[in-house]
C-alpha positions as CSV (number, residue, x, y, z in Angstrom):
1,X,-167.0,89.6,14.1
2,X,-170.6,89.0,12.3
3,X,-171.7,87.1,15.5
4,X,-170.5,90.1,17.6
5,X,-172.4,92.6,14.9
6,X,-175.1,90.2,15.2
7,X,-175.5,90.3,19.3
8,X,-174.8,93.7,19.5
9,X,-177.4,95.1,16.7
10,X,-179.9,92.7,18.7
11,X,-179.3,94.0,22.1
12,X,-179.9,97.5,20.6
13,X,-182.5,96.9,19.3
14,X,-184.9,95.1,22.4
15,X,-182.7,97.8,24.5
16,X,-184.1,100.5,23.0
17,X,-187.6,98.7,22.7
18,X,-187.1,98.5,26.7
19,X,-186.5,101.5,26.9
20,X,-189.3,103.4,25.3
21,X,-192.0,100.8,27.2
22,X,-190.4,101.6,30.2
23,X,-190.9,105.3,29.4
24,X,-194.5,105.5,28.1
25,X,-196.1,102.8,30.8
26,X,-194.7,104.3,34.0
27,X,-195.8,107.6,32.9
28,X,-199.7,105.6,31.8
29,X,-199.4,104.8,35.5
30,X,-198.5,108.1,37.3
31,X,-201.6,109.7,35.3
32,X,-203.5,107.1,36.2
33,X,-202.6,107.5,39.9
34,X,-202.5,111.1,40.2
35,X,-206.4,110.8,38.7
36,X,-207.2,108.2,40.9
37,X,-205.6,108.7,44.3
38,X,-203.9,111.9,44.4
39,X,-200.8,113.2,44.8
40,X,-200.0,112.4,48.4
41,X,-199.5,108.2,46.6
42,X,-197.3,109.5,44.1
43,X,-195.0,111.2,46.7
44,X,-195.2,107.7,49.2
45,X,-194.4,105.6,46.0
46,X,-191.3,107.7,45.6
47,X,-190.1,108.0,48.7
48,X,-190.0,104.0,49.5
49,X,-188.6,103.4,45.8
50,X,-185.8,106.1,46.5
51,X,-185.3,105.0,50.1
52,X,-184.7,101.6,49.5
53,X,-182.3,102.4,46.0
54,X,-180.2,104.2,48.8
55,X,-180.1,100.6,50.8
56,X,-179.4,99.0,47.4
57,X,-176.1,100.7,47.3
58,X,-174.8,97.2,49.6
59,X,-174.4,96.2,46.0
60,X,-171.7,98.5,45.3
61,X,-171.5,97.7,41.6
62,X,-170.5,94.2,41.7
63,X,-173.1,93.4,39.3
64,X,-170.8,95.4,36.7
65,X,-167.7,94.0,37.6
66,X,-168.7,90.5,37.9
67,X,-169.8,90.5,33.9
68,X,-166.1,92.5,33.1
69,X,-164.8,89.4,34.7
70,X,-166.8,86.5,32.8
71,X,-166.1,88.2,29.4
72,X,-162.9,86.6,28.9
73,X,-163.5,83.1,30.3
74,X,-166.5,82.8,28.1
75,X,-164.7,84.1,25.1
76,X,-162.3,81.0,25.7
77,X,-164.8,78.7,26.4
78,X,-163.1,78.3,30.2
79,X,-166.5,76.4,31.6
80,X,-164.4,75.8,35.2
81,X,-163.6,79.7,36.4
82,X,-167.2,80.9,34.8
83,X,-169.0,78.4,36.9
84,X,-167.1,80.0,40.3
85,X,-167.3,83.1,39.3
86,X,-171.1,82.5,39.5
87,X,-170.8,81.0,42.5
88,X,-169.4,83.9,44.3
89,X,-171.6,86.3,42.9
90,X,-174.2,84.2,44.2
91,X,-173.1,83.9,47.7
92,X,-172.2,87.5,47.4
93,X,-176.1,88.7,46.1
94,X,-176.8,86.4,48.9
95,X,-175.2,88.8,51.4
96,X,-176.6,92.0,49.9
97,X,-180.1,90.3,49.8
98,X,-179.7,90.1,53.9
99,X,-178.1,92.9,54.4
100,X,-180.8,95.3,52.9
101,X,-183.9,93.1,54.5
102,X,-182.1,93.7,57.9
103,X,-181.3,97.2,57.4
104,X,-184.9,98.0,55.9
105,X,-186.3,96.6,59.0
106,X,-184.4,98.3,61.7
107,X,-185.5,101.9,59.5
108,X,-189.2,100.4,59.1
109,X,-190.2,101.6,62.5
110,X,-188.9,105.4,61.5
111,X,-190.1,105.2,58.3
112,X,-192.7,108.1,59.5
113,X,-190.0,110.5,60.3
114,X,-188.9,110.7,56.5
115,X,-192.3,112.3,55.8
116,X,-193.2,115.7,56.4
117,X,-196.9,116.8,57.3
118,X,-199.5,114.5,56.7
119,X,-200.0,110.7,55.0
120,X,-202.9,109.3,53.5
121,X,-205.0,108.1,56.4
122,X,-206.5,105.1,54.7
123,X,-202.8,103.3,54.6
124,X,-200.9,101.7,56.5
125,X,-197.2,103.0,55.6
126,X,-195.4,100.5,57.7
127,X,-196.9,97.7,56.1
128,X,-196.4,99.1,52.4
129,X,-192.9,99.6,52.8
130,X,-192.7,96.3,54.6
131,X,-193.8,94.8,51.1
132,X,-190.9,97.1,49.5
133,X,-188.5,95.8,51.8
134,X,-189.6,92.3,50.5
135,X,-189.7,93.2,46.8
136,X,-186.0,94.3,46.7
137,X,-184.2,92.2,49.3
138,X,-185.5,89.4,47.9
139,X,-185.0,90.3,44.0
140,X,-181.0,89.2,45.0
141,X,-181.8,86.0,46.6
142,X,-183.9,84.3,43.6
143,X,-181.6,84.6,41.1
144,X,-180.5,87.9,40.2
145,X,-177.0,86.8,39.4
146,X,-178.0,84.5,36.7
147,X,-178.4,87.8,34.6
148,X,-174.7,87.8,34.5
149,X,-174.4,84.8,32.3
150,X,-176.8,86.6,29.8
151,X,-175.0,90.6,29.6
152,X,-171.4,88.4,29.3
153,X,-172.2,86.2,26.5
154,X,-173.7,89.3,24.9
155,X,-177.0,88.0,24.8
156,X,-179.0,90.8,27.4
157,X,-181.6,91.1,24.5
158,X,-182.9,88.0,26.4
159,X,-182.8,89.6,29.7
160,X,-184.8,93.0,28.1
161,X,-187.2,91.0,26.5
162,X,-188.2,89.2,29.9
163,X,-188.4,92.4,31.5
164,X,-190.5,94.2,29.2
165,X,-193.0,91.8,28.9
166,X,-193.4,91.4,32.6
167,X,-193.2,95.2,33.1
168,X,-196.1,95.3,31.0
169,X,-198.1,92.9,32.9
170,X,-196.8,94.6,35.5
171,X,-198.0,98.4,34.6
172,X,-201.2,97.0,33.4
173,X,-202.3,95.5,36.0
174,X,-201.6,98.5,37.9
175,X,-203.9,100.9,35.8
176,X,-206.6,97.9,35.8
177,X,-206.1,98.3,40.2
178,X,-206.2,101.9,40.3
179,X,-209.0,102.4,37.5
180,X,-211.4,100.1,39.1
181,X,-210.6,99.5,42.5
182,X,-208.9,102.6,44.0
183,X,-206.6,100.5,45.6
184,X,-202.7,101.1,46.5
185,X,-202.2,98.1,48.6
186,X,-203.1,96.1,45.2
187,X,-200.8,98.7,43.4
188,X,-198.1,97.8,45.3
189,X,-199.0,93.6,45.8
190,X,-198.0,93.5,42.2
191,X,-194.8,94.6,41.9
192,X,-192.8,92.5,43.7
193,X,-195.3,89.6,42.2
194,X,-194.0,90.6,38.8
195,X,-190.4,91.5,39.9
196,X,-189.8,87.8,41.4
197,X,-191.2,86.2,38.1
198,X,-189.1,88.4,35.9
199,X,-185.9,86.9,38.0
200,X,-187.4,83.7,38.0
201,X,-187.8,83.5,34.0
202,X,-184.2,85.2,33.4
203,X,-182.7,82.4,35.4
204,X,-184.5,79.4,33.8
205,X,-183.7,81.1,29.6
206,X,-179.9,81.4,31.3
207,X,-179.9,78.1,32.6
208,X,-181.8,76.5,29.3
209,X,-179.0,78.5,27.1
210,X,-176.2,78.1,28.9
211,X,-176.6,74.7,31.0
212,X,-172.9,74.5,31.3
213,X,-172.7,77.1,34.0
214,X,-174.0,75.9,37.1
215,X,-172.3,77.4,40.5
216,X,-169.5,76.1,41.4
217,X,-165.7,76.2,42.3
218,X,-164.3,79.1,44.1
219,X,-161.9,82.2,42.0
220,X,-158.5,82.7,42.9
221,X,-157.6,85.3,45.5
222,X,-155.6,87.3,42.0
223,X,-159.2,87.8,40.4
224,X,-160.8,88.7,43.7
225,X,-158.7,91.2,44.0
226,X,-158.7,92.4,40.7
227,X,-163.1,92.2,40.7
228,X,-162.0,94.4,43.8
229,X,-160.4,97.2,42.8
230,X,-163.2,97.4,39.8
231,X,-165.5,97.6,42.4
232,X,-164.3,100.4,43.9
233,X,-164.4,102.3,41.0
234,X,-167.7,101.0,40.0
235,X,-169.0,102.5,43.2
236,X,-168.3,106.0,42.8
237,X,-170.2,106.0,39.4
238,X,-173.6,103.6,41.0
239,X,-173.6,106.5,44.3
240,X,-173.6,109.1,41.6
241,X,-177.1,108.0,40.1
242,X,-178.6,107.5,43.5
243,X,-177.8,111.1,45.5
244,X,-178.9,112.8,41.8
245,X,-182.0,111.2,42.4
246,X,-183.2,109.2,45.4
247,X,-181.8,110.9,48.1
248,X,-182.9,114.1,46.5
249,X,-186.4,112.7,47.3
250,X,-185.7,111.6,50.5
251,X,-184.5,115.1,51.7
252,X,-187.6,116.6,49.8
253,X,-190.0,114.0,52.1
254,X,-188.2,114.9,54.7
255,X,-188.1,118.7,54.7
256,X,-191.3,119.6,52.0
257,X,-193.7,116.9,52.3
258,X,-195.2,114.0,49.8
259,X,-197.0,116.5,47.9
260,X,-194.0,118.1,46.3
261,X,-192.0,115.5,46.1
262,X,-194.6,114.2,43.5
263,X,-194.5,117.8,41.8
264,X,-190.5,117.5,41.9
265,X,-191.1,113.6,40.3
266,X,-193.5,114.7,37.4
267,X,-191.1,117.5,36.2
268,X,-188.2,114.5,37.0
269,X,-189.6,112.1,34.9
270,X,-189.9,114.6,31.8
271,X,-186.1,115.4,32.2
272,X,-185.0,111.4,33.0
273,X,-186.8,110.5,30.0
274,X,-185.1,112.7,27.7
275,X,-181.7,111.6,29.3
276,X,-182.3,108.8,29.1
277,X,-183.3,108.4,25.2
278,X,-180.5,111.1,24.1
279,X,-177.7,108.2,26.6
280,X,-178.9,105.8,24.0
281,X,-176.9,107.3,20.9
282,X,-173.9,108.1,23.7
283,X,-173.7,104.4,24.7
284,X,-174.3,102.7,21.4
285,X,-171.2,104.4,20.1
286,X,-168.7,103.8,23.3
287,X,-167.1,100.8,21.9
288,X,-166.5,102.2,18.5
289,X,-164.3,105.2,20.5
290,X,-162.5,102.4,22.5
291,X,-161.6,100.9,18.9
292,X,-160.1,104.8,18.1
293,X,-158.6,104.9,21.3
294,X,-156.6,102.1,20.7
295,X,-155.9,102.6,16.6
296,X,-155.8,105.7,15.9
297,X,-153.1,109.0,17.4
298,X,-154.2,111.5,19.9
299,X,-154.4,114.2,17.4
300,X,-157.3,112.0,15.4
301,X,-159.2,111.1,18.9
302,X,-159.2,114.3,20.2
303,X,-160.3,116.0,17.0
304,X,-163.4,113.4,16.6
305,X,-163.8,114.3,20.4
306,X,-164.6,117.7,19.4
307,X,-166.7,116.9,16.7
308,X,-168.5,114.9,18.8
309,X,-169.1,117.6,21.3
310,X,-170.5,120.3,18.9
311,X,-172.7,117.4,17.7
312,X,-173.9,116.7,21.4
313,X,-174.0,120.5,22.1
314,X,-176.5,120.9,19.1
315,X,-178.6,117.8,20.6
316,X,-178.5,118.9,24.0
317,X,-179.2,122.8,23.1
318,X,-182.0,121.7,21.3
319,X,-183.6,119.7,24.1
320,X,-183.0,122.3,26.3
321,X,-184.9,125.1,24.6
322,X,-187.5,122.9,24.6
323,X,-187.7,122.0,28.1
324,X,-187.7,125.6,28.5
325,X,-190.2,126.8,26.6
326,X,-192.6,123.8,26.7
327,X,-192.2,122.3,30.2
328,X,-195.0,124.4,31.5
329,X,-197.8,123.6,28.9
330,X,-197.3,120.0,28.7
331,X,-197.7,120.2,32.6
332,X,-200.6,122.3,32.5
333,X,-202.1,119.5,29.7
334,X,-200.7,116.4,32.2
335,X,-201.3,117.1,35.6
336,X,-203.1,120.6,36.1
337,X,-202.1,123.9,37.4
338,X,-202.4,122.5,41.1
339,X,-199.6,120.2,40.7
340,X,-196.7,122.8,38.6
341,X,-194.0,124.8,39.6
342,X,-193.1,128.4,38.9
343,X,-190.7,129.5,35.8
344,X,-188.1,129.6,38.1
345,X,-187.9,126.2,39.0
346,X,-188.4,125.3,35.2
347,X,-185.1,127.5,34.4
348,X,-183.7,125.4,37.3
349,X,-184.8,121.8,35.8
350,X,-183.2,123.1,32.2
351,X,-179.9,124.4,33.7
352,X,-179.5,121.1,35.9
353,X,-180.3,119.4,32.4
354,X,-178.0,121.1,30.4
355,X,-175.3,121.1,33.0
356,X,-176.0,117.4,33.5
357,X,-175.8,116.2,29.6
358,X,-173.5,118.4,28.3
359,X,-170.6,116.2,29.6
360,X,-172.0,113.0,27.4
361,X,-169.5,112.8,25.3
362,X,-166.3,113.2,28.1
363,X,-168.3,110.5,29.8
364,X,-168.4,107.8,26.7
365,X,-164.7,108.5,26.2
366,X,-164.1,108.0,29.6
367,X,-165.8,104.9,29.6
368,X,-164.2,104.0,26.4
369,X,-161.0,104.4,27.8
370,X,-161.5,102.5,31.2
371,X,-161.0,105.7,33.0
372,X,-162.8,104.8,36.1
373,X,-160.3,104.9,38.9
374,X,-158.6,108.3,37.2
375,X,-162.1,109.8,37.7
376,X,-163.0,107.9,40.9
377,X,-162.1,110.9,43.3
378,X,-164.1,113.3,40.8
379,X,-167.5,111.7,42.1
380,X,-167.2,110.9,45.2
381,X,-166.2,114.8,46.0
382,X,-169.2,115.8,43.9
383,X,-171.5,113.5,45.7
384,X,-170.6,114.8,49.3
385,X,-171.0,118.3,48.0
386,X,-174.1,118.0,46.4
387,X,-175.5,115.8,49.5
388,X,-174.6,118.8,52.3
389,X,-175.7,121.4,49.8
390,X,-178.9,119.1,49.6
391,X,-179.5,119.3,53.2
392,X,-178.3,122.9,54.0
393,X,-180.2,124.4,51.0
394,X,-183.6,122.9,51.4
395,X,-183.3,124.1,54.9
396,X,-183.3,127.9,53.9
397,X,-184.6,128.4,50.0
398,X,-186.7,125.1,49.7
399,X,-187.0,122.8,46.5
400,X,-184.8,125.5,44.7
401,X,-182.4,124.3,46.9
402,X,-182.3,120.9,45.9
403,X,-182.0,122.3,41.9
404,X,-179.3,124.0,42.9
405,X,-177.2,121.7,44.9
406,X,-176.7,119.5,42.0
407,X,-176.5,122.5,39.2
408,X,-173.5,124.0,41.9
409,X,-171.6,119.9,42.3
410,X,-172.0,119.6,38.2
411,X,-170.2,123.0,37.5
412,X,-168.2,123.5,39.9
413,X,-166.5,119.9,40.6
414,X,-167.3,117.7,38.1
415,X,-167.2,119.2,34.8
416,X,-163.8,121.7,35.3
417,X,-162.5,117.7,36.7
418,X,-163.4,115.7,34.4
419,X,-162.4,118.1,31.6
420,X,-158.9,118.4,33.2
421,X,-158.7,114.9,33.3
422,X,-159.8,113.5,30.1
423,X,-157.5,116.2,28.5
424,X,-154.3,115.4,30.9
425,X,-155.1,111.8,30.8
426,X,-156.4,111.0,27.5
427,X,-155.9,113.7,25.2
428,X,-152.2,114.9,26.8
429,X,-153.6,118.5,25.8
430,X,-154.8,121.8,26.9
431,X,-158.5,121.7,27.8
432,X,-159.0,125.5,27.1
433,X,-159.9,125.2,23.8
434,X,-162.6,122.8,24.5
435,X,-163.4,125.2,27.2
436,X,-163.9,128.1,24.9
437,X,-166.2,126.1,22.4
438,X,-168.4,125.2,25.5
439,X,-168.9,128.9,26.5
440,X,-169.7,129.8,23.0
441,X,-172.1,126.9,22.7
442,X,-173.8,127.6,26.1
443,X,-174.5,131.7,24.8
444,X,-176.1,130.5,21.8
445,X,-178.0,128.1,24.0
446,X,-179.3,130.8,26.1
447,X,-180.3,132.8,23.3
448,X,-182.2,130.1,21.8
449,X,-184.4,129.7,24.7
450,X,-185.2,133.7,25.1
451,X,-185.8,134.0,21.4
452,X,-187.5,130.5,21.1
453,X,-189.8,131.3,24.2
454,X,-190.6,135.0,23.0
455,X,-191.8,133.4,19.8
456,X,-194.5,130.2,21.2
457,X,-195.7,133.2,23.8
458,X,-197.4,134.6,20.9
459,X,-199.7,131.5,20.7
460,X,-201.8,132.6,23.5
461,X,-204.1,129.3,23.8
462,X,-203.4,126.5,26.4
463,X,-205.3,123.7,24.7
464,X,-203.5,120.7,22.8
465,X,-203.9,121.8,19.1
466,X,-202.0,125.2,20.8
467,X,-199.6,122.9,22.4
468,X,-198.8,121.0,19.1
469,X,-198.1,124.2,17.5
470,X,-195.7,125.4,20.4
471,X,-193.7,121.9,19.8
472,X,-194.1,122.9,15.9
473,X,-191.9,126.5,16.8
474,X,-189.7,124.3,19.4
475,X,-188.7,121.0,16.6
476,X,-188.1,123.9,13.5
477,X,-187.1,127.6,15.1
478,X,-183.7,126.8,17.1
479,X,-182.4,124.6,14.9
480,X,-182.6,127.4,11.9
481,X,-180.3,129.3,14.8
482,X,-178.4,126.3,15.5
483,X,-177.5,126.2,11.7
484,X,-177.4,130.4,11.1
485,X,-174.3,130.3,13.5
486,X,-172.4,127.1,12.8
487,X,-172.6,126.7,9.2
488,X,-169.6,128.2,8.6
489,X,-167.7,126.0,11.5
490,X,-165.5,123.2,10.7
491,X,-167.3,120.8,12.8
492,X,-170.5,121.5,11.0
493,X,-169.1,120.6,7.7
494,X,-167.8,117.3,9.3
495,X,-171.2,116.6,11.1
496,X,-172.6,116.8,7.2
497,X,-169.8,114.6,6.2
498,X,-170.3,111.8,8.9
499,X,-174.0,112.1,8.0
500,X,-173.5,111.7,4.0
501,X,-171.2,108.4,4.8
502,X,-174.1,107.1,7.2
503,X,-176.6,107.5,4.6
504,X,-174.2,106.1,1.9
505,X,-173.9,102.8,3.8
């Protein structure tokens, strides 16, 4: 148990160290770039990124189920069925590797028609997404699978730490490229340079940790099958992450041109980012909900499951009146009037946020609860809707259209889904009154925004001490709201009881 504690409070820990480097030094980069180059890179970089995470779907989440699978072998020390299980994800990285060189070259020759209007005359774009091509294909033949060894003896703080030091060599030497030479075929040189030693240095700590596990043997047709059916699953959640975001940008190359697809990537990156730091507290508390999930009744889960969603409602109301009313300065600030959007499109971004985080909590039980085939159907109907929507929308209303493609497959499909489901399947209850908390969380969202954004227009100035004192209004103003209308609740009470036994301990 202490050894577990241990791991786990470690792989926080460098995870969340990860994290925020790989948050601050991209961003160092796009600045850099956009100053440097222009905008027109920034749209190429994204388009051969998101074009080749669509090829990278040949790995179909067997990554994921592959570590599921070692978990108990290397809890009983069974040296013989780790070692083939290794092996076969090895021959099986081996295949994917292949397959997405192949594919990548039959689409380099038509790589032209995912742009539309002009590309930066001074490039080749055949040869730079040749050296994509290279940088991912061949990530899966030099040892990606080793990896596996470290995530299922619970020791990926090993893995993070690897990548964050190369990923700052990485970045660095990026800005150093840009800043001095004005170079993007030196931009993009480096990255599969530092992406082959990052594999290269995970597989020699796995192999210097755990020199017992070499690849060899072959699994038994019962565990293929089962790593199988995982798969599957697996699948549905991998394709989800990829039509949110990189074949959004493909369409948006496609139809619109580089240039906004790097103005659709700047306001991206803002709304990732915050994602991706409020996932943090979502994950880190998925294994204690399994443990309730299995101990405790339904009446106690689905009661701290409520709790849990006023507490993520406050979180993700918060960020959301923020976005709103402080999107447009800090892109003012950043990247200059040339390169922002209208309001609209902001209300847009914070709607497809809101919609998009609100359901953190259903996910982490879902997770928790190994829900993954039960919710399969759910995201593979949402990802066909939002992909035609995608393509018919952009066609007739532009980049609103790819807003509102996801905003329509996240509230029409897959909340009212996964809501039915977690209730039917989990909770064996009515999701209604859930349902009737959201709406009333959602109105006093919306009213935070207007009364928020009525409030920071008063500060008429667009410089940075004018922006610090909008962010001032943003961090103290809708939380007084937040707590003027739930005080009173019952799950606000609990909230300041979880928080007095946290700060007890």
């Amino acid at each position: 148990m202490a050894s577990r504690t241990k791991n786990a409070t470690r792989n926080i820990i460098w995870g969340i160290c990860y994290k925020i480097t790989m948050l601050l030094l991209p961003f160092a980069v796009r600045t850099v770039m956009i100053y440097t180059l222009g905008s027109q890179y920034l749209g190429l970089n994204s388009l051969f990124t998101s074009v080749l995470d669509v090829l990278s779907l040949a790995e179909l989440g067997v990554g994921s189920a592959m570590v599921y699978a070692m978990y108990r072998p290397i809890a009983e020390e069974d040296t013989e069925i780790v070692c083939a299980l290794l092996n076969l994800y090895k021959k099986i990285y081996r295949m994917i590797g292949g397959f997405i060189a192949v594919i990548g070259l039959i689409l380099l020759p038509f790589i032209r028609n995912f742009i539309s209007g002009d590309v930066p005359k001074d490039i080749n774009i055949y040869i730079l997404f040749f050296v994509y091509i290279v940088n991912t294909s061949g990530s899966y033949f030099l040892f990606a699978y080793k990896s596996s060894i470290l995530n299922a003896s619970q020791r990926n703080d090993m893995a993070s730490k690897v990548n964050m030091v190369t990923g700052i060599v990485k970045y660095i030497m990026q800005i150093v490229v840009l800043l001095f030479w004005h170079n993007y075929y030196g931009y993009v040189i480096v990255i599969p340079i530092t992406s082959f030693a990052a594999n290269i240095i995970i597989a020699y700590t796995a192999k210097k940790m755990y020199p017992q596990y070499i690849c060899k043997g072959n699994v038994k047709p019962e565990l293929i099958k089962e790593i199988k059916g995982k798969v599957f699953a697996l699948f549905a959640v991998k394709i989800t992450s990829v039509i949110y975001n990189s074949v959004d940008s493909i369409v948006i190359s496609a139809f619109l041109g580089l240039i906004v697809l790097a103005k659709y990537n700047n306001y991206y990156y803002i709304l990732s980012a915050i994602i991706s730091i409020v996932t943090v507290v979502f994950t880190s508390i998925t294994s204690s909900i399994g443990n309730s999930i299995v101990l405790e009744s339904d009446k106690k889960n689905y009661n701290d499951y409520m709790n849990l969603s006023f507490i993520n409602a406050w979180i993700v109301g918060w960020c959301t009146v923020c976005l709103f009313c402080l999107y447009q300065p800090f892109m003012r600030l950043w990247v200059g009037k040339s390169l922002m959007f209208n309001l609209d499109i902001v209300v847009c971004f914070c709607i497809y946020f809101y919609a998009f985080q609100l359901k953190s909590v259903q996910s982490a039980y879902k997770d928790a609860a190994g829900l993954w085939k039960e919710d399969m159907w759910r995201s593979y109907a949402a990802n066909i809707f939002n992909l035609v929507m995608n393509i018919i929308l952009v066609k007739t209303i532009g980049i609103y259209g790819i807003l509102i493609s996801t905003i329509l497959a996240l509230t029409i499909i897959t909340y009212p889904w996964q809501t039915w489901m977690i209730h039917k399947k989990l909770f064996h209850c009515s999701m209604w009154p859930y349902m009737k908390k959201l709406l009333i969380y959602t109105i006093v969202t919306i009213v935070a925004c207007l009364i928020t954004y009525g409030v920071i227009g008063l500060v008429k100035g667009n410089g940075i001490i004018d922006f610090c004192i909008k962010t001032i209004i943003c961090i103290i103003l809708p939380n007084i709201l937040f707590l003027i209308i739930s005080f009173k609740t019952k799950e606000f009470k609990l909230m300041l009881e979880t928080i007095r036994k946290i700060i007890k301990k």
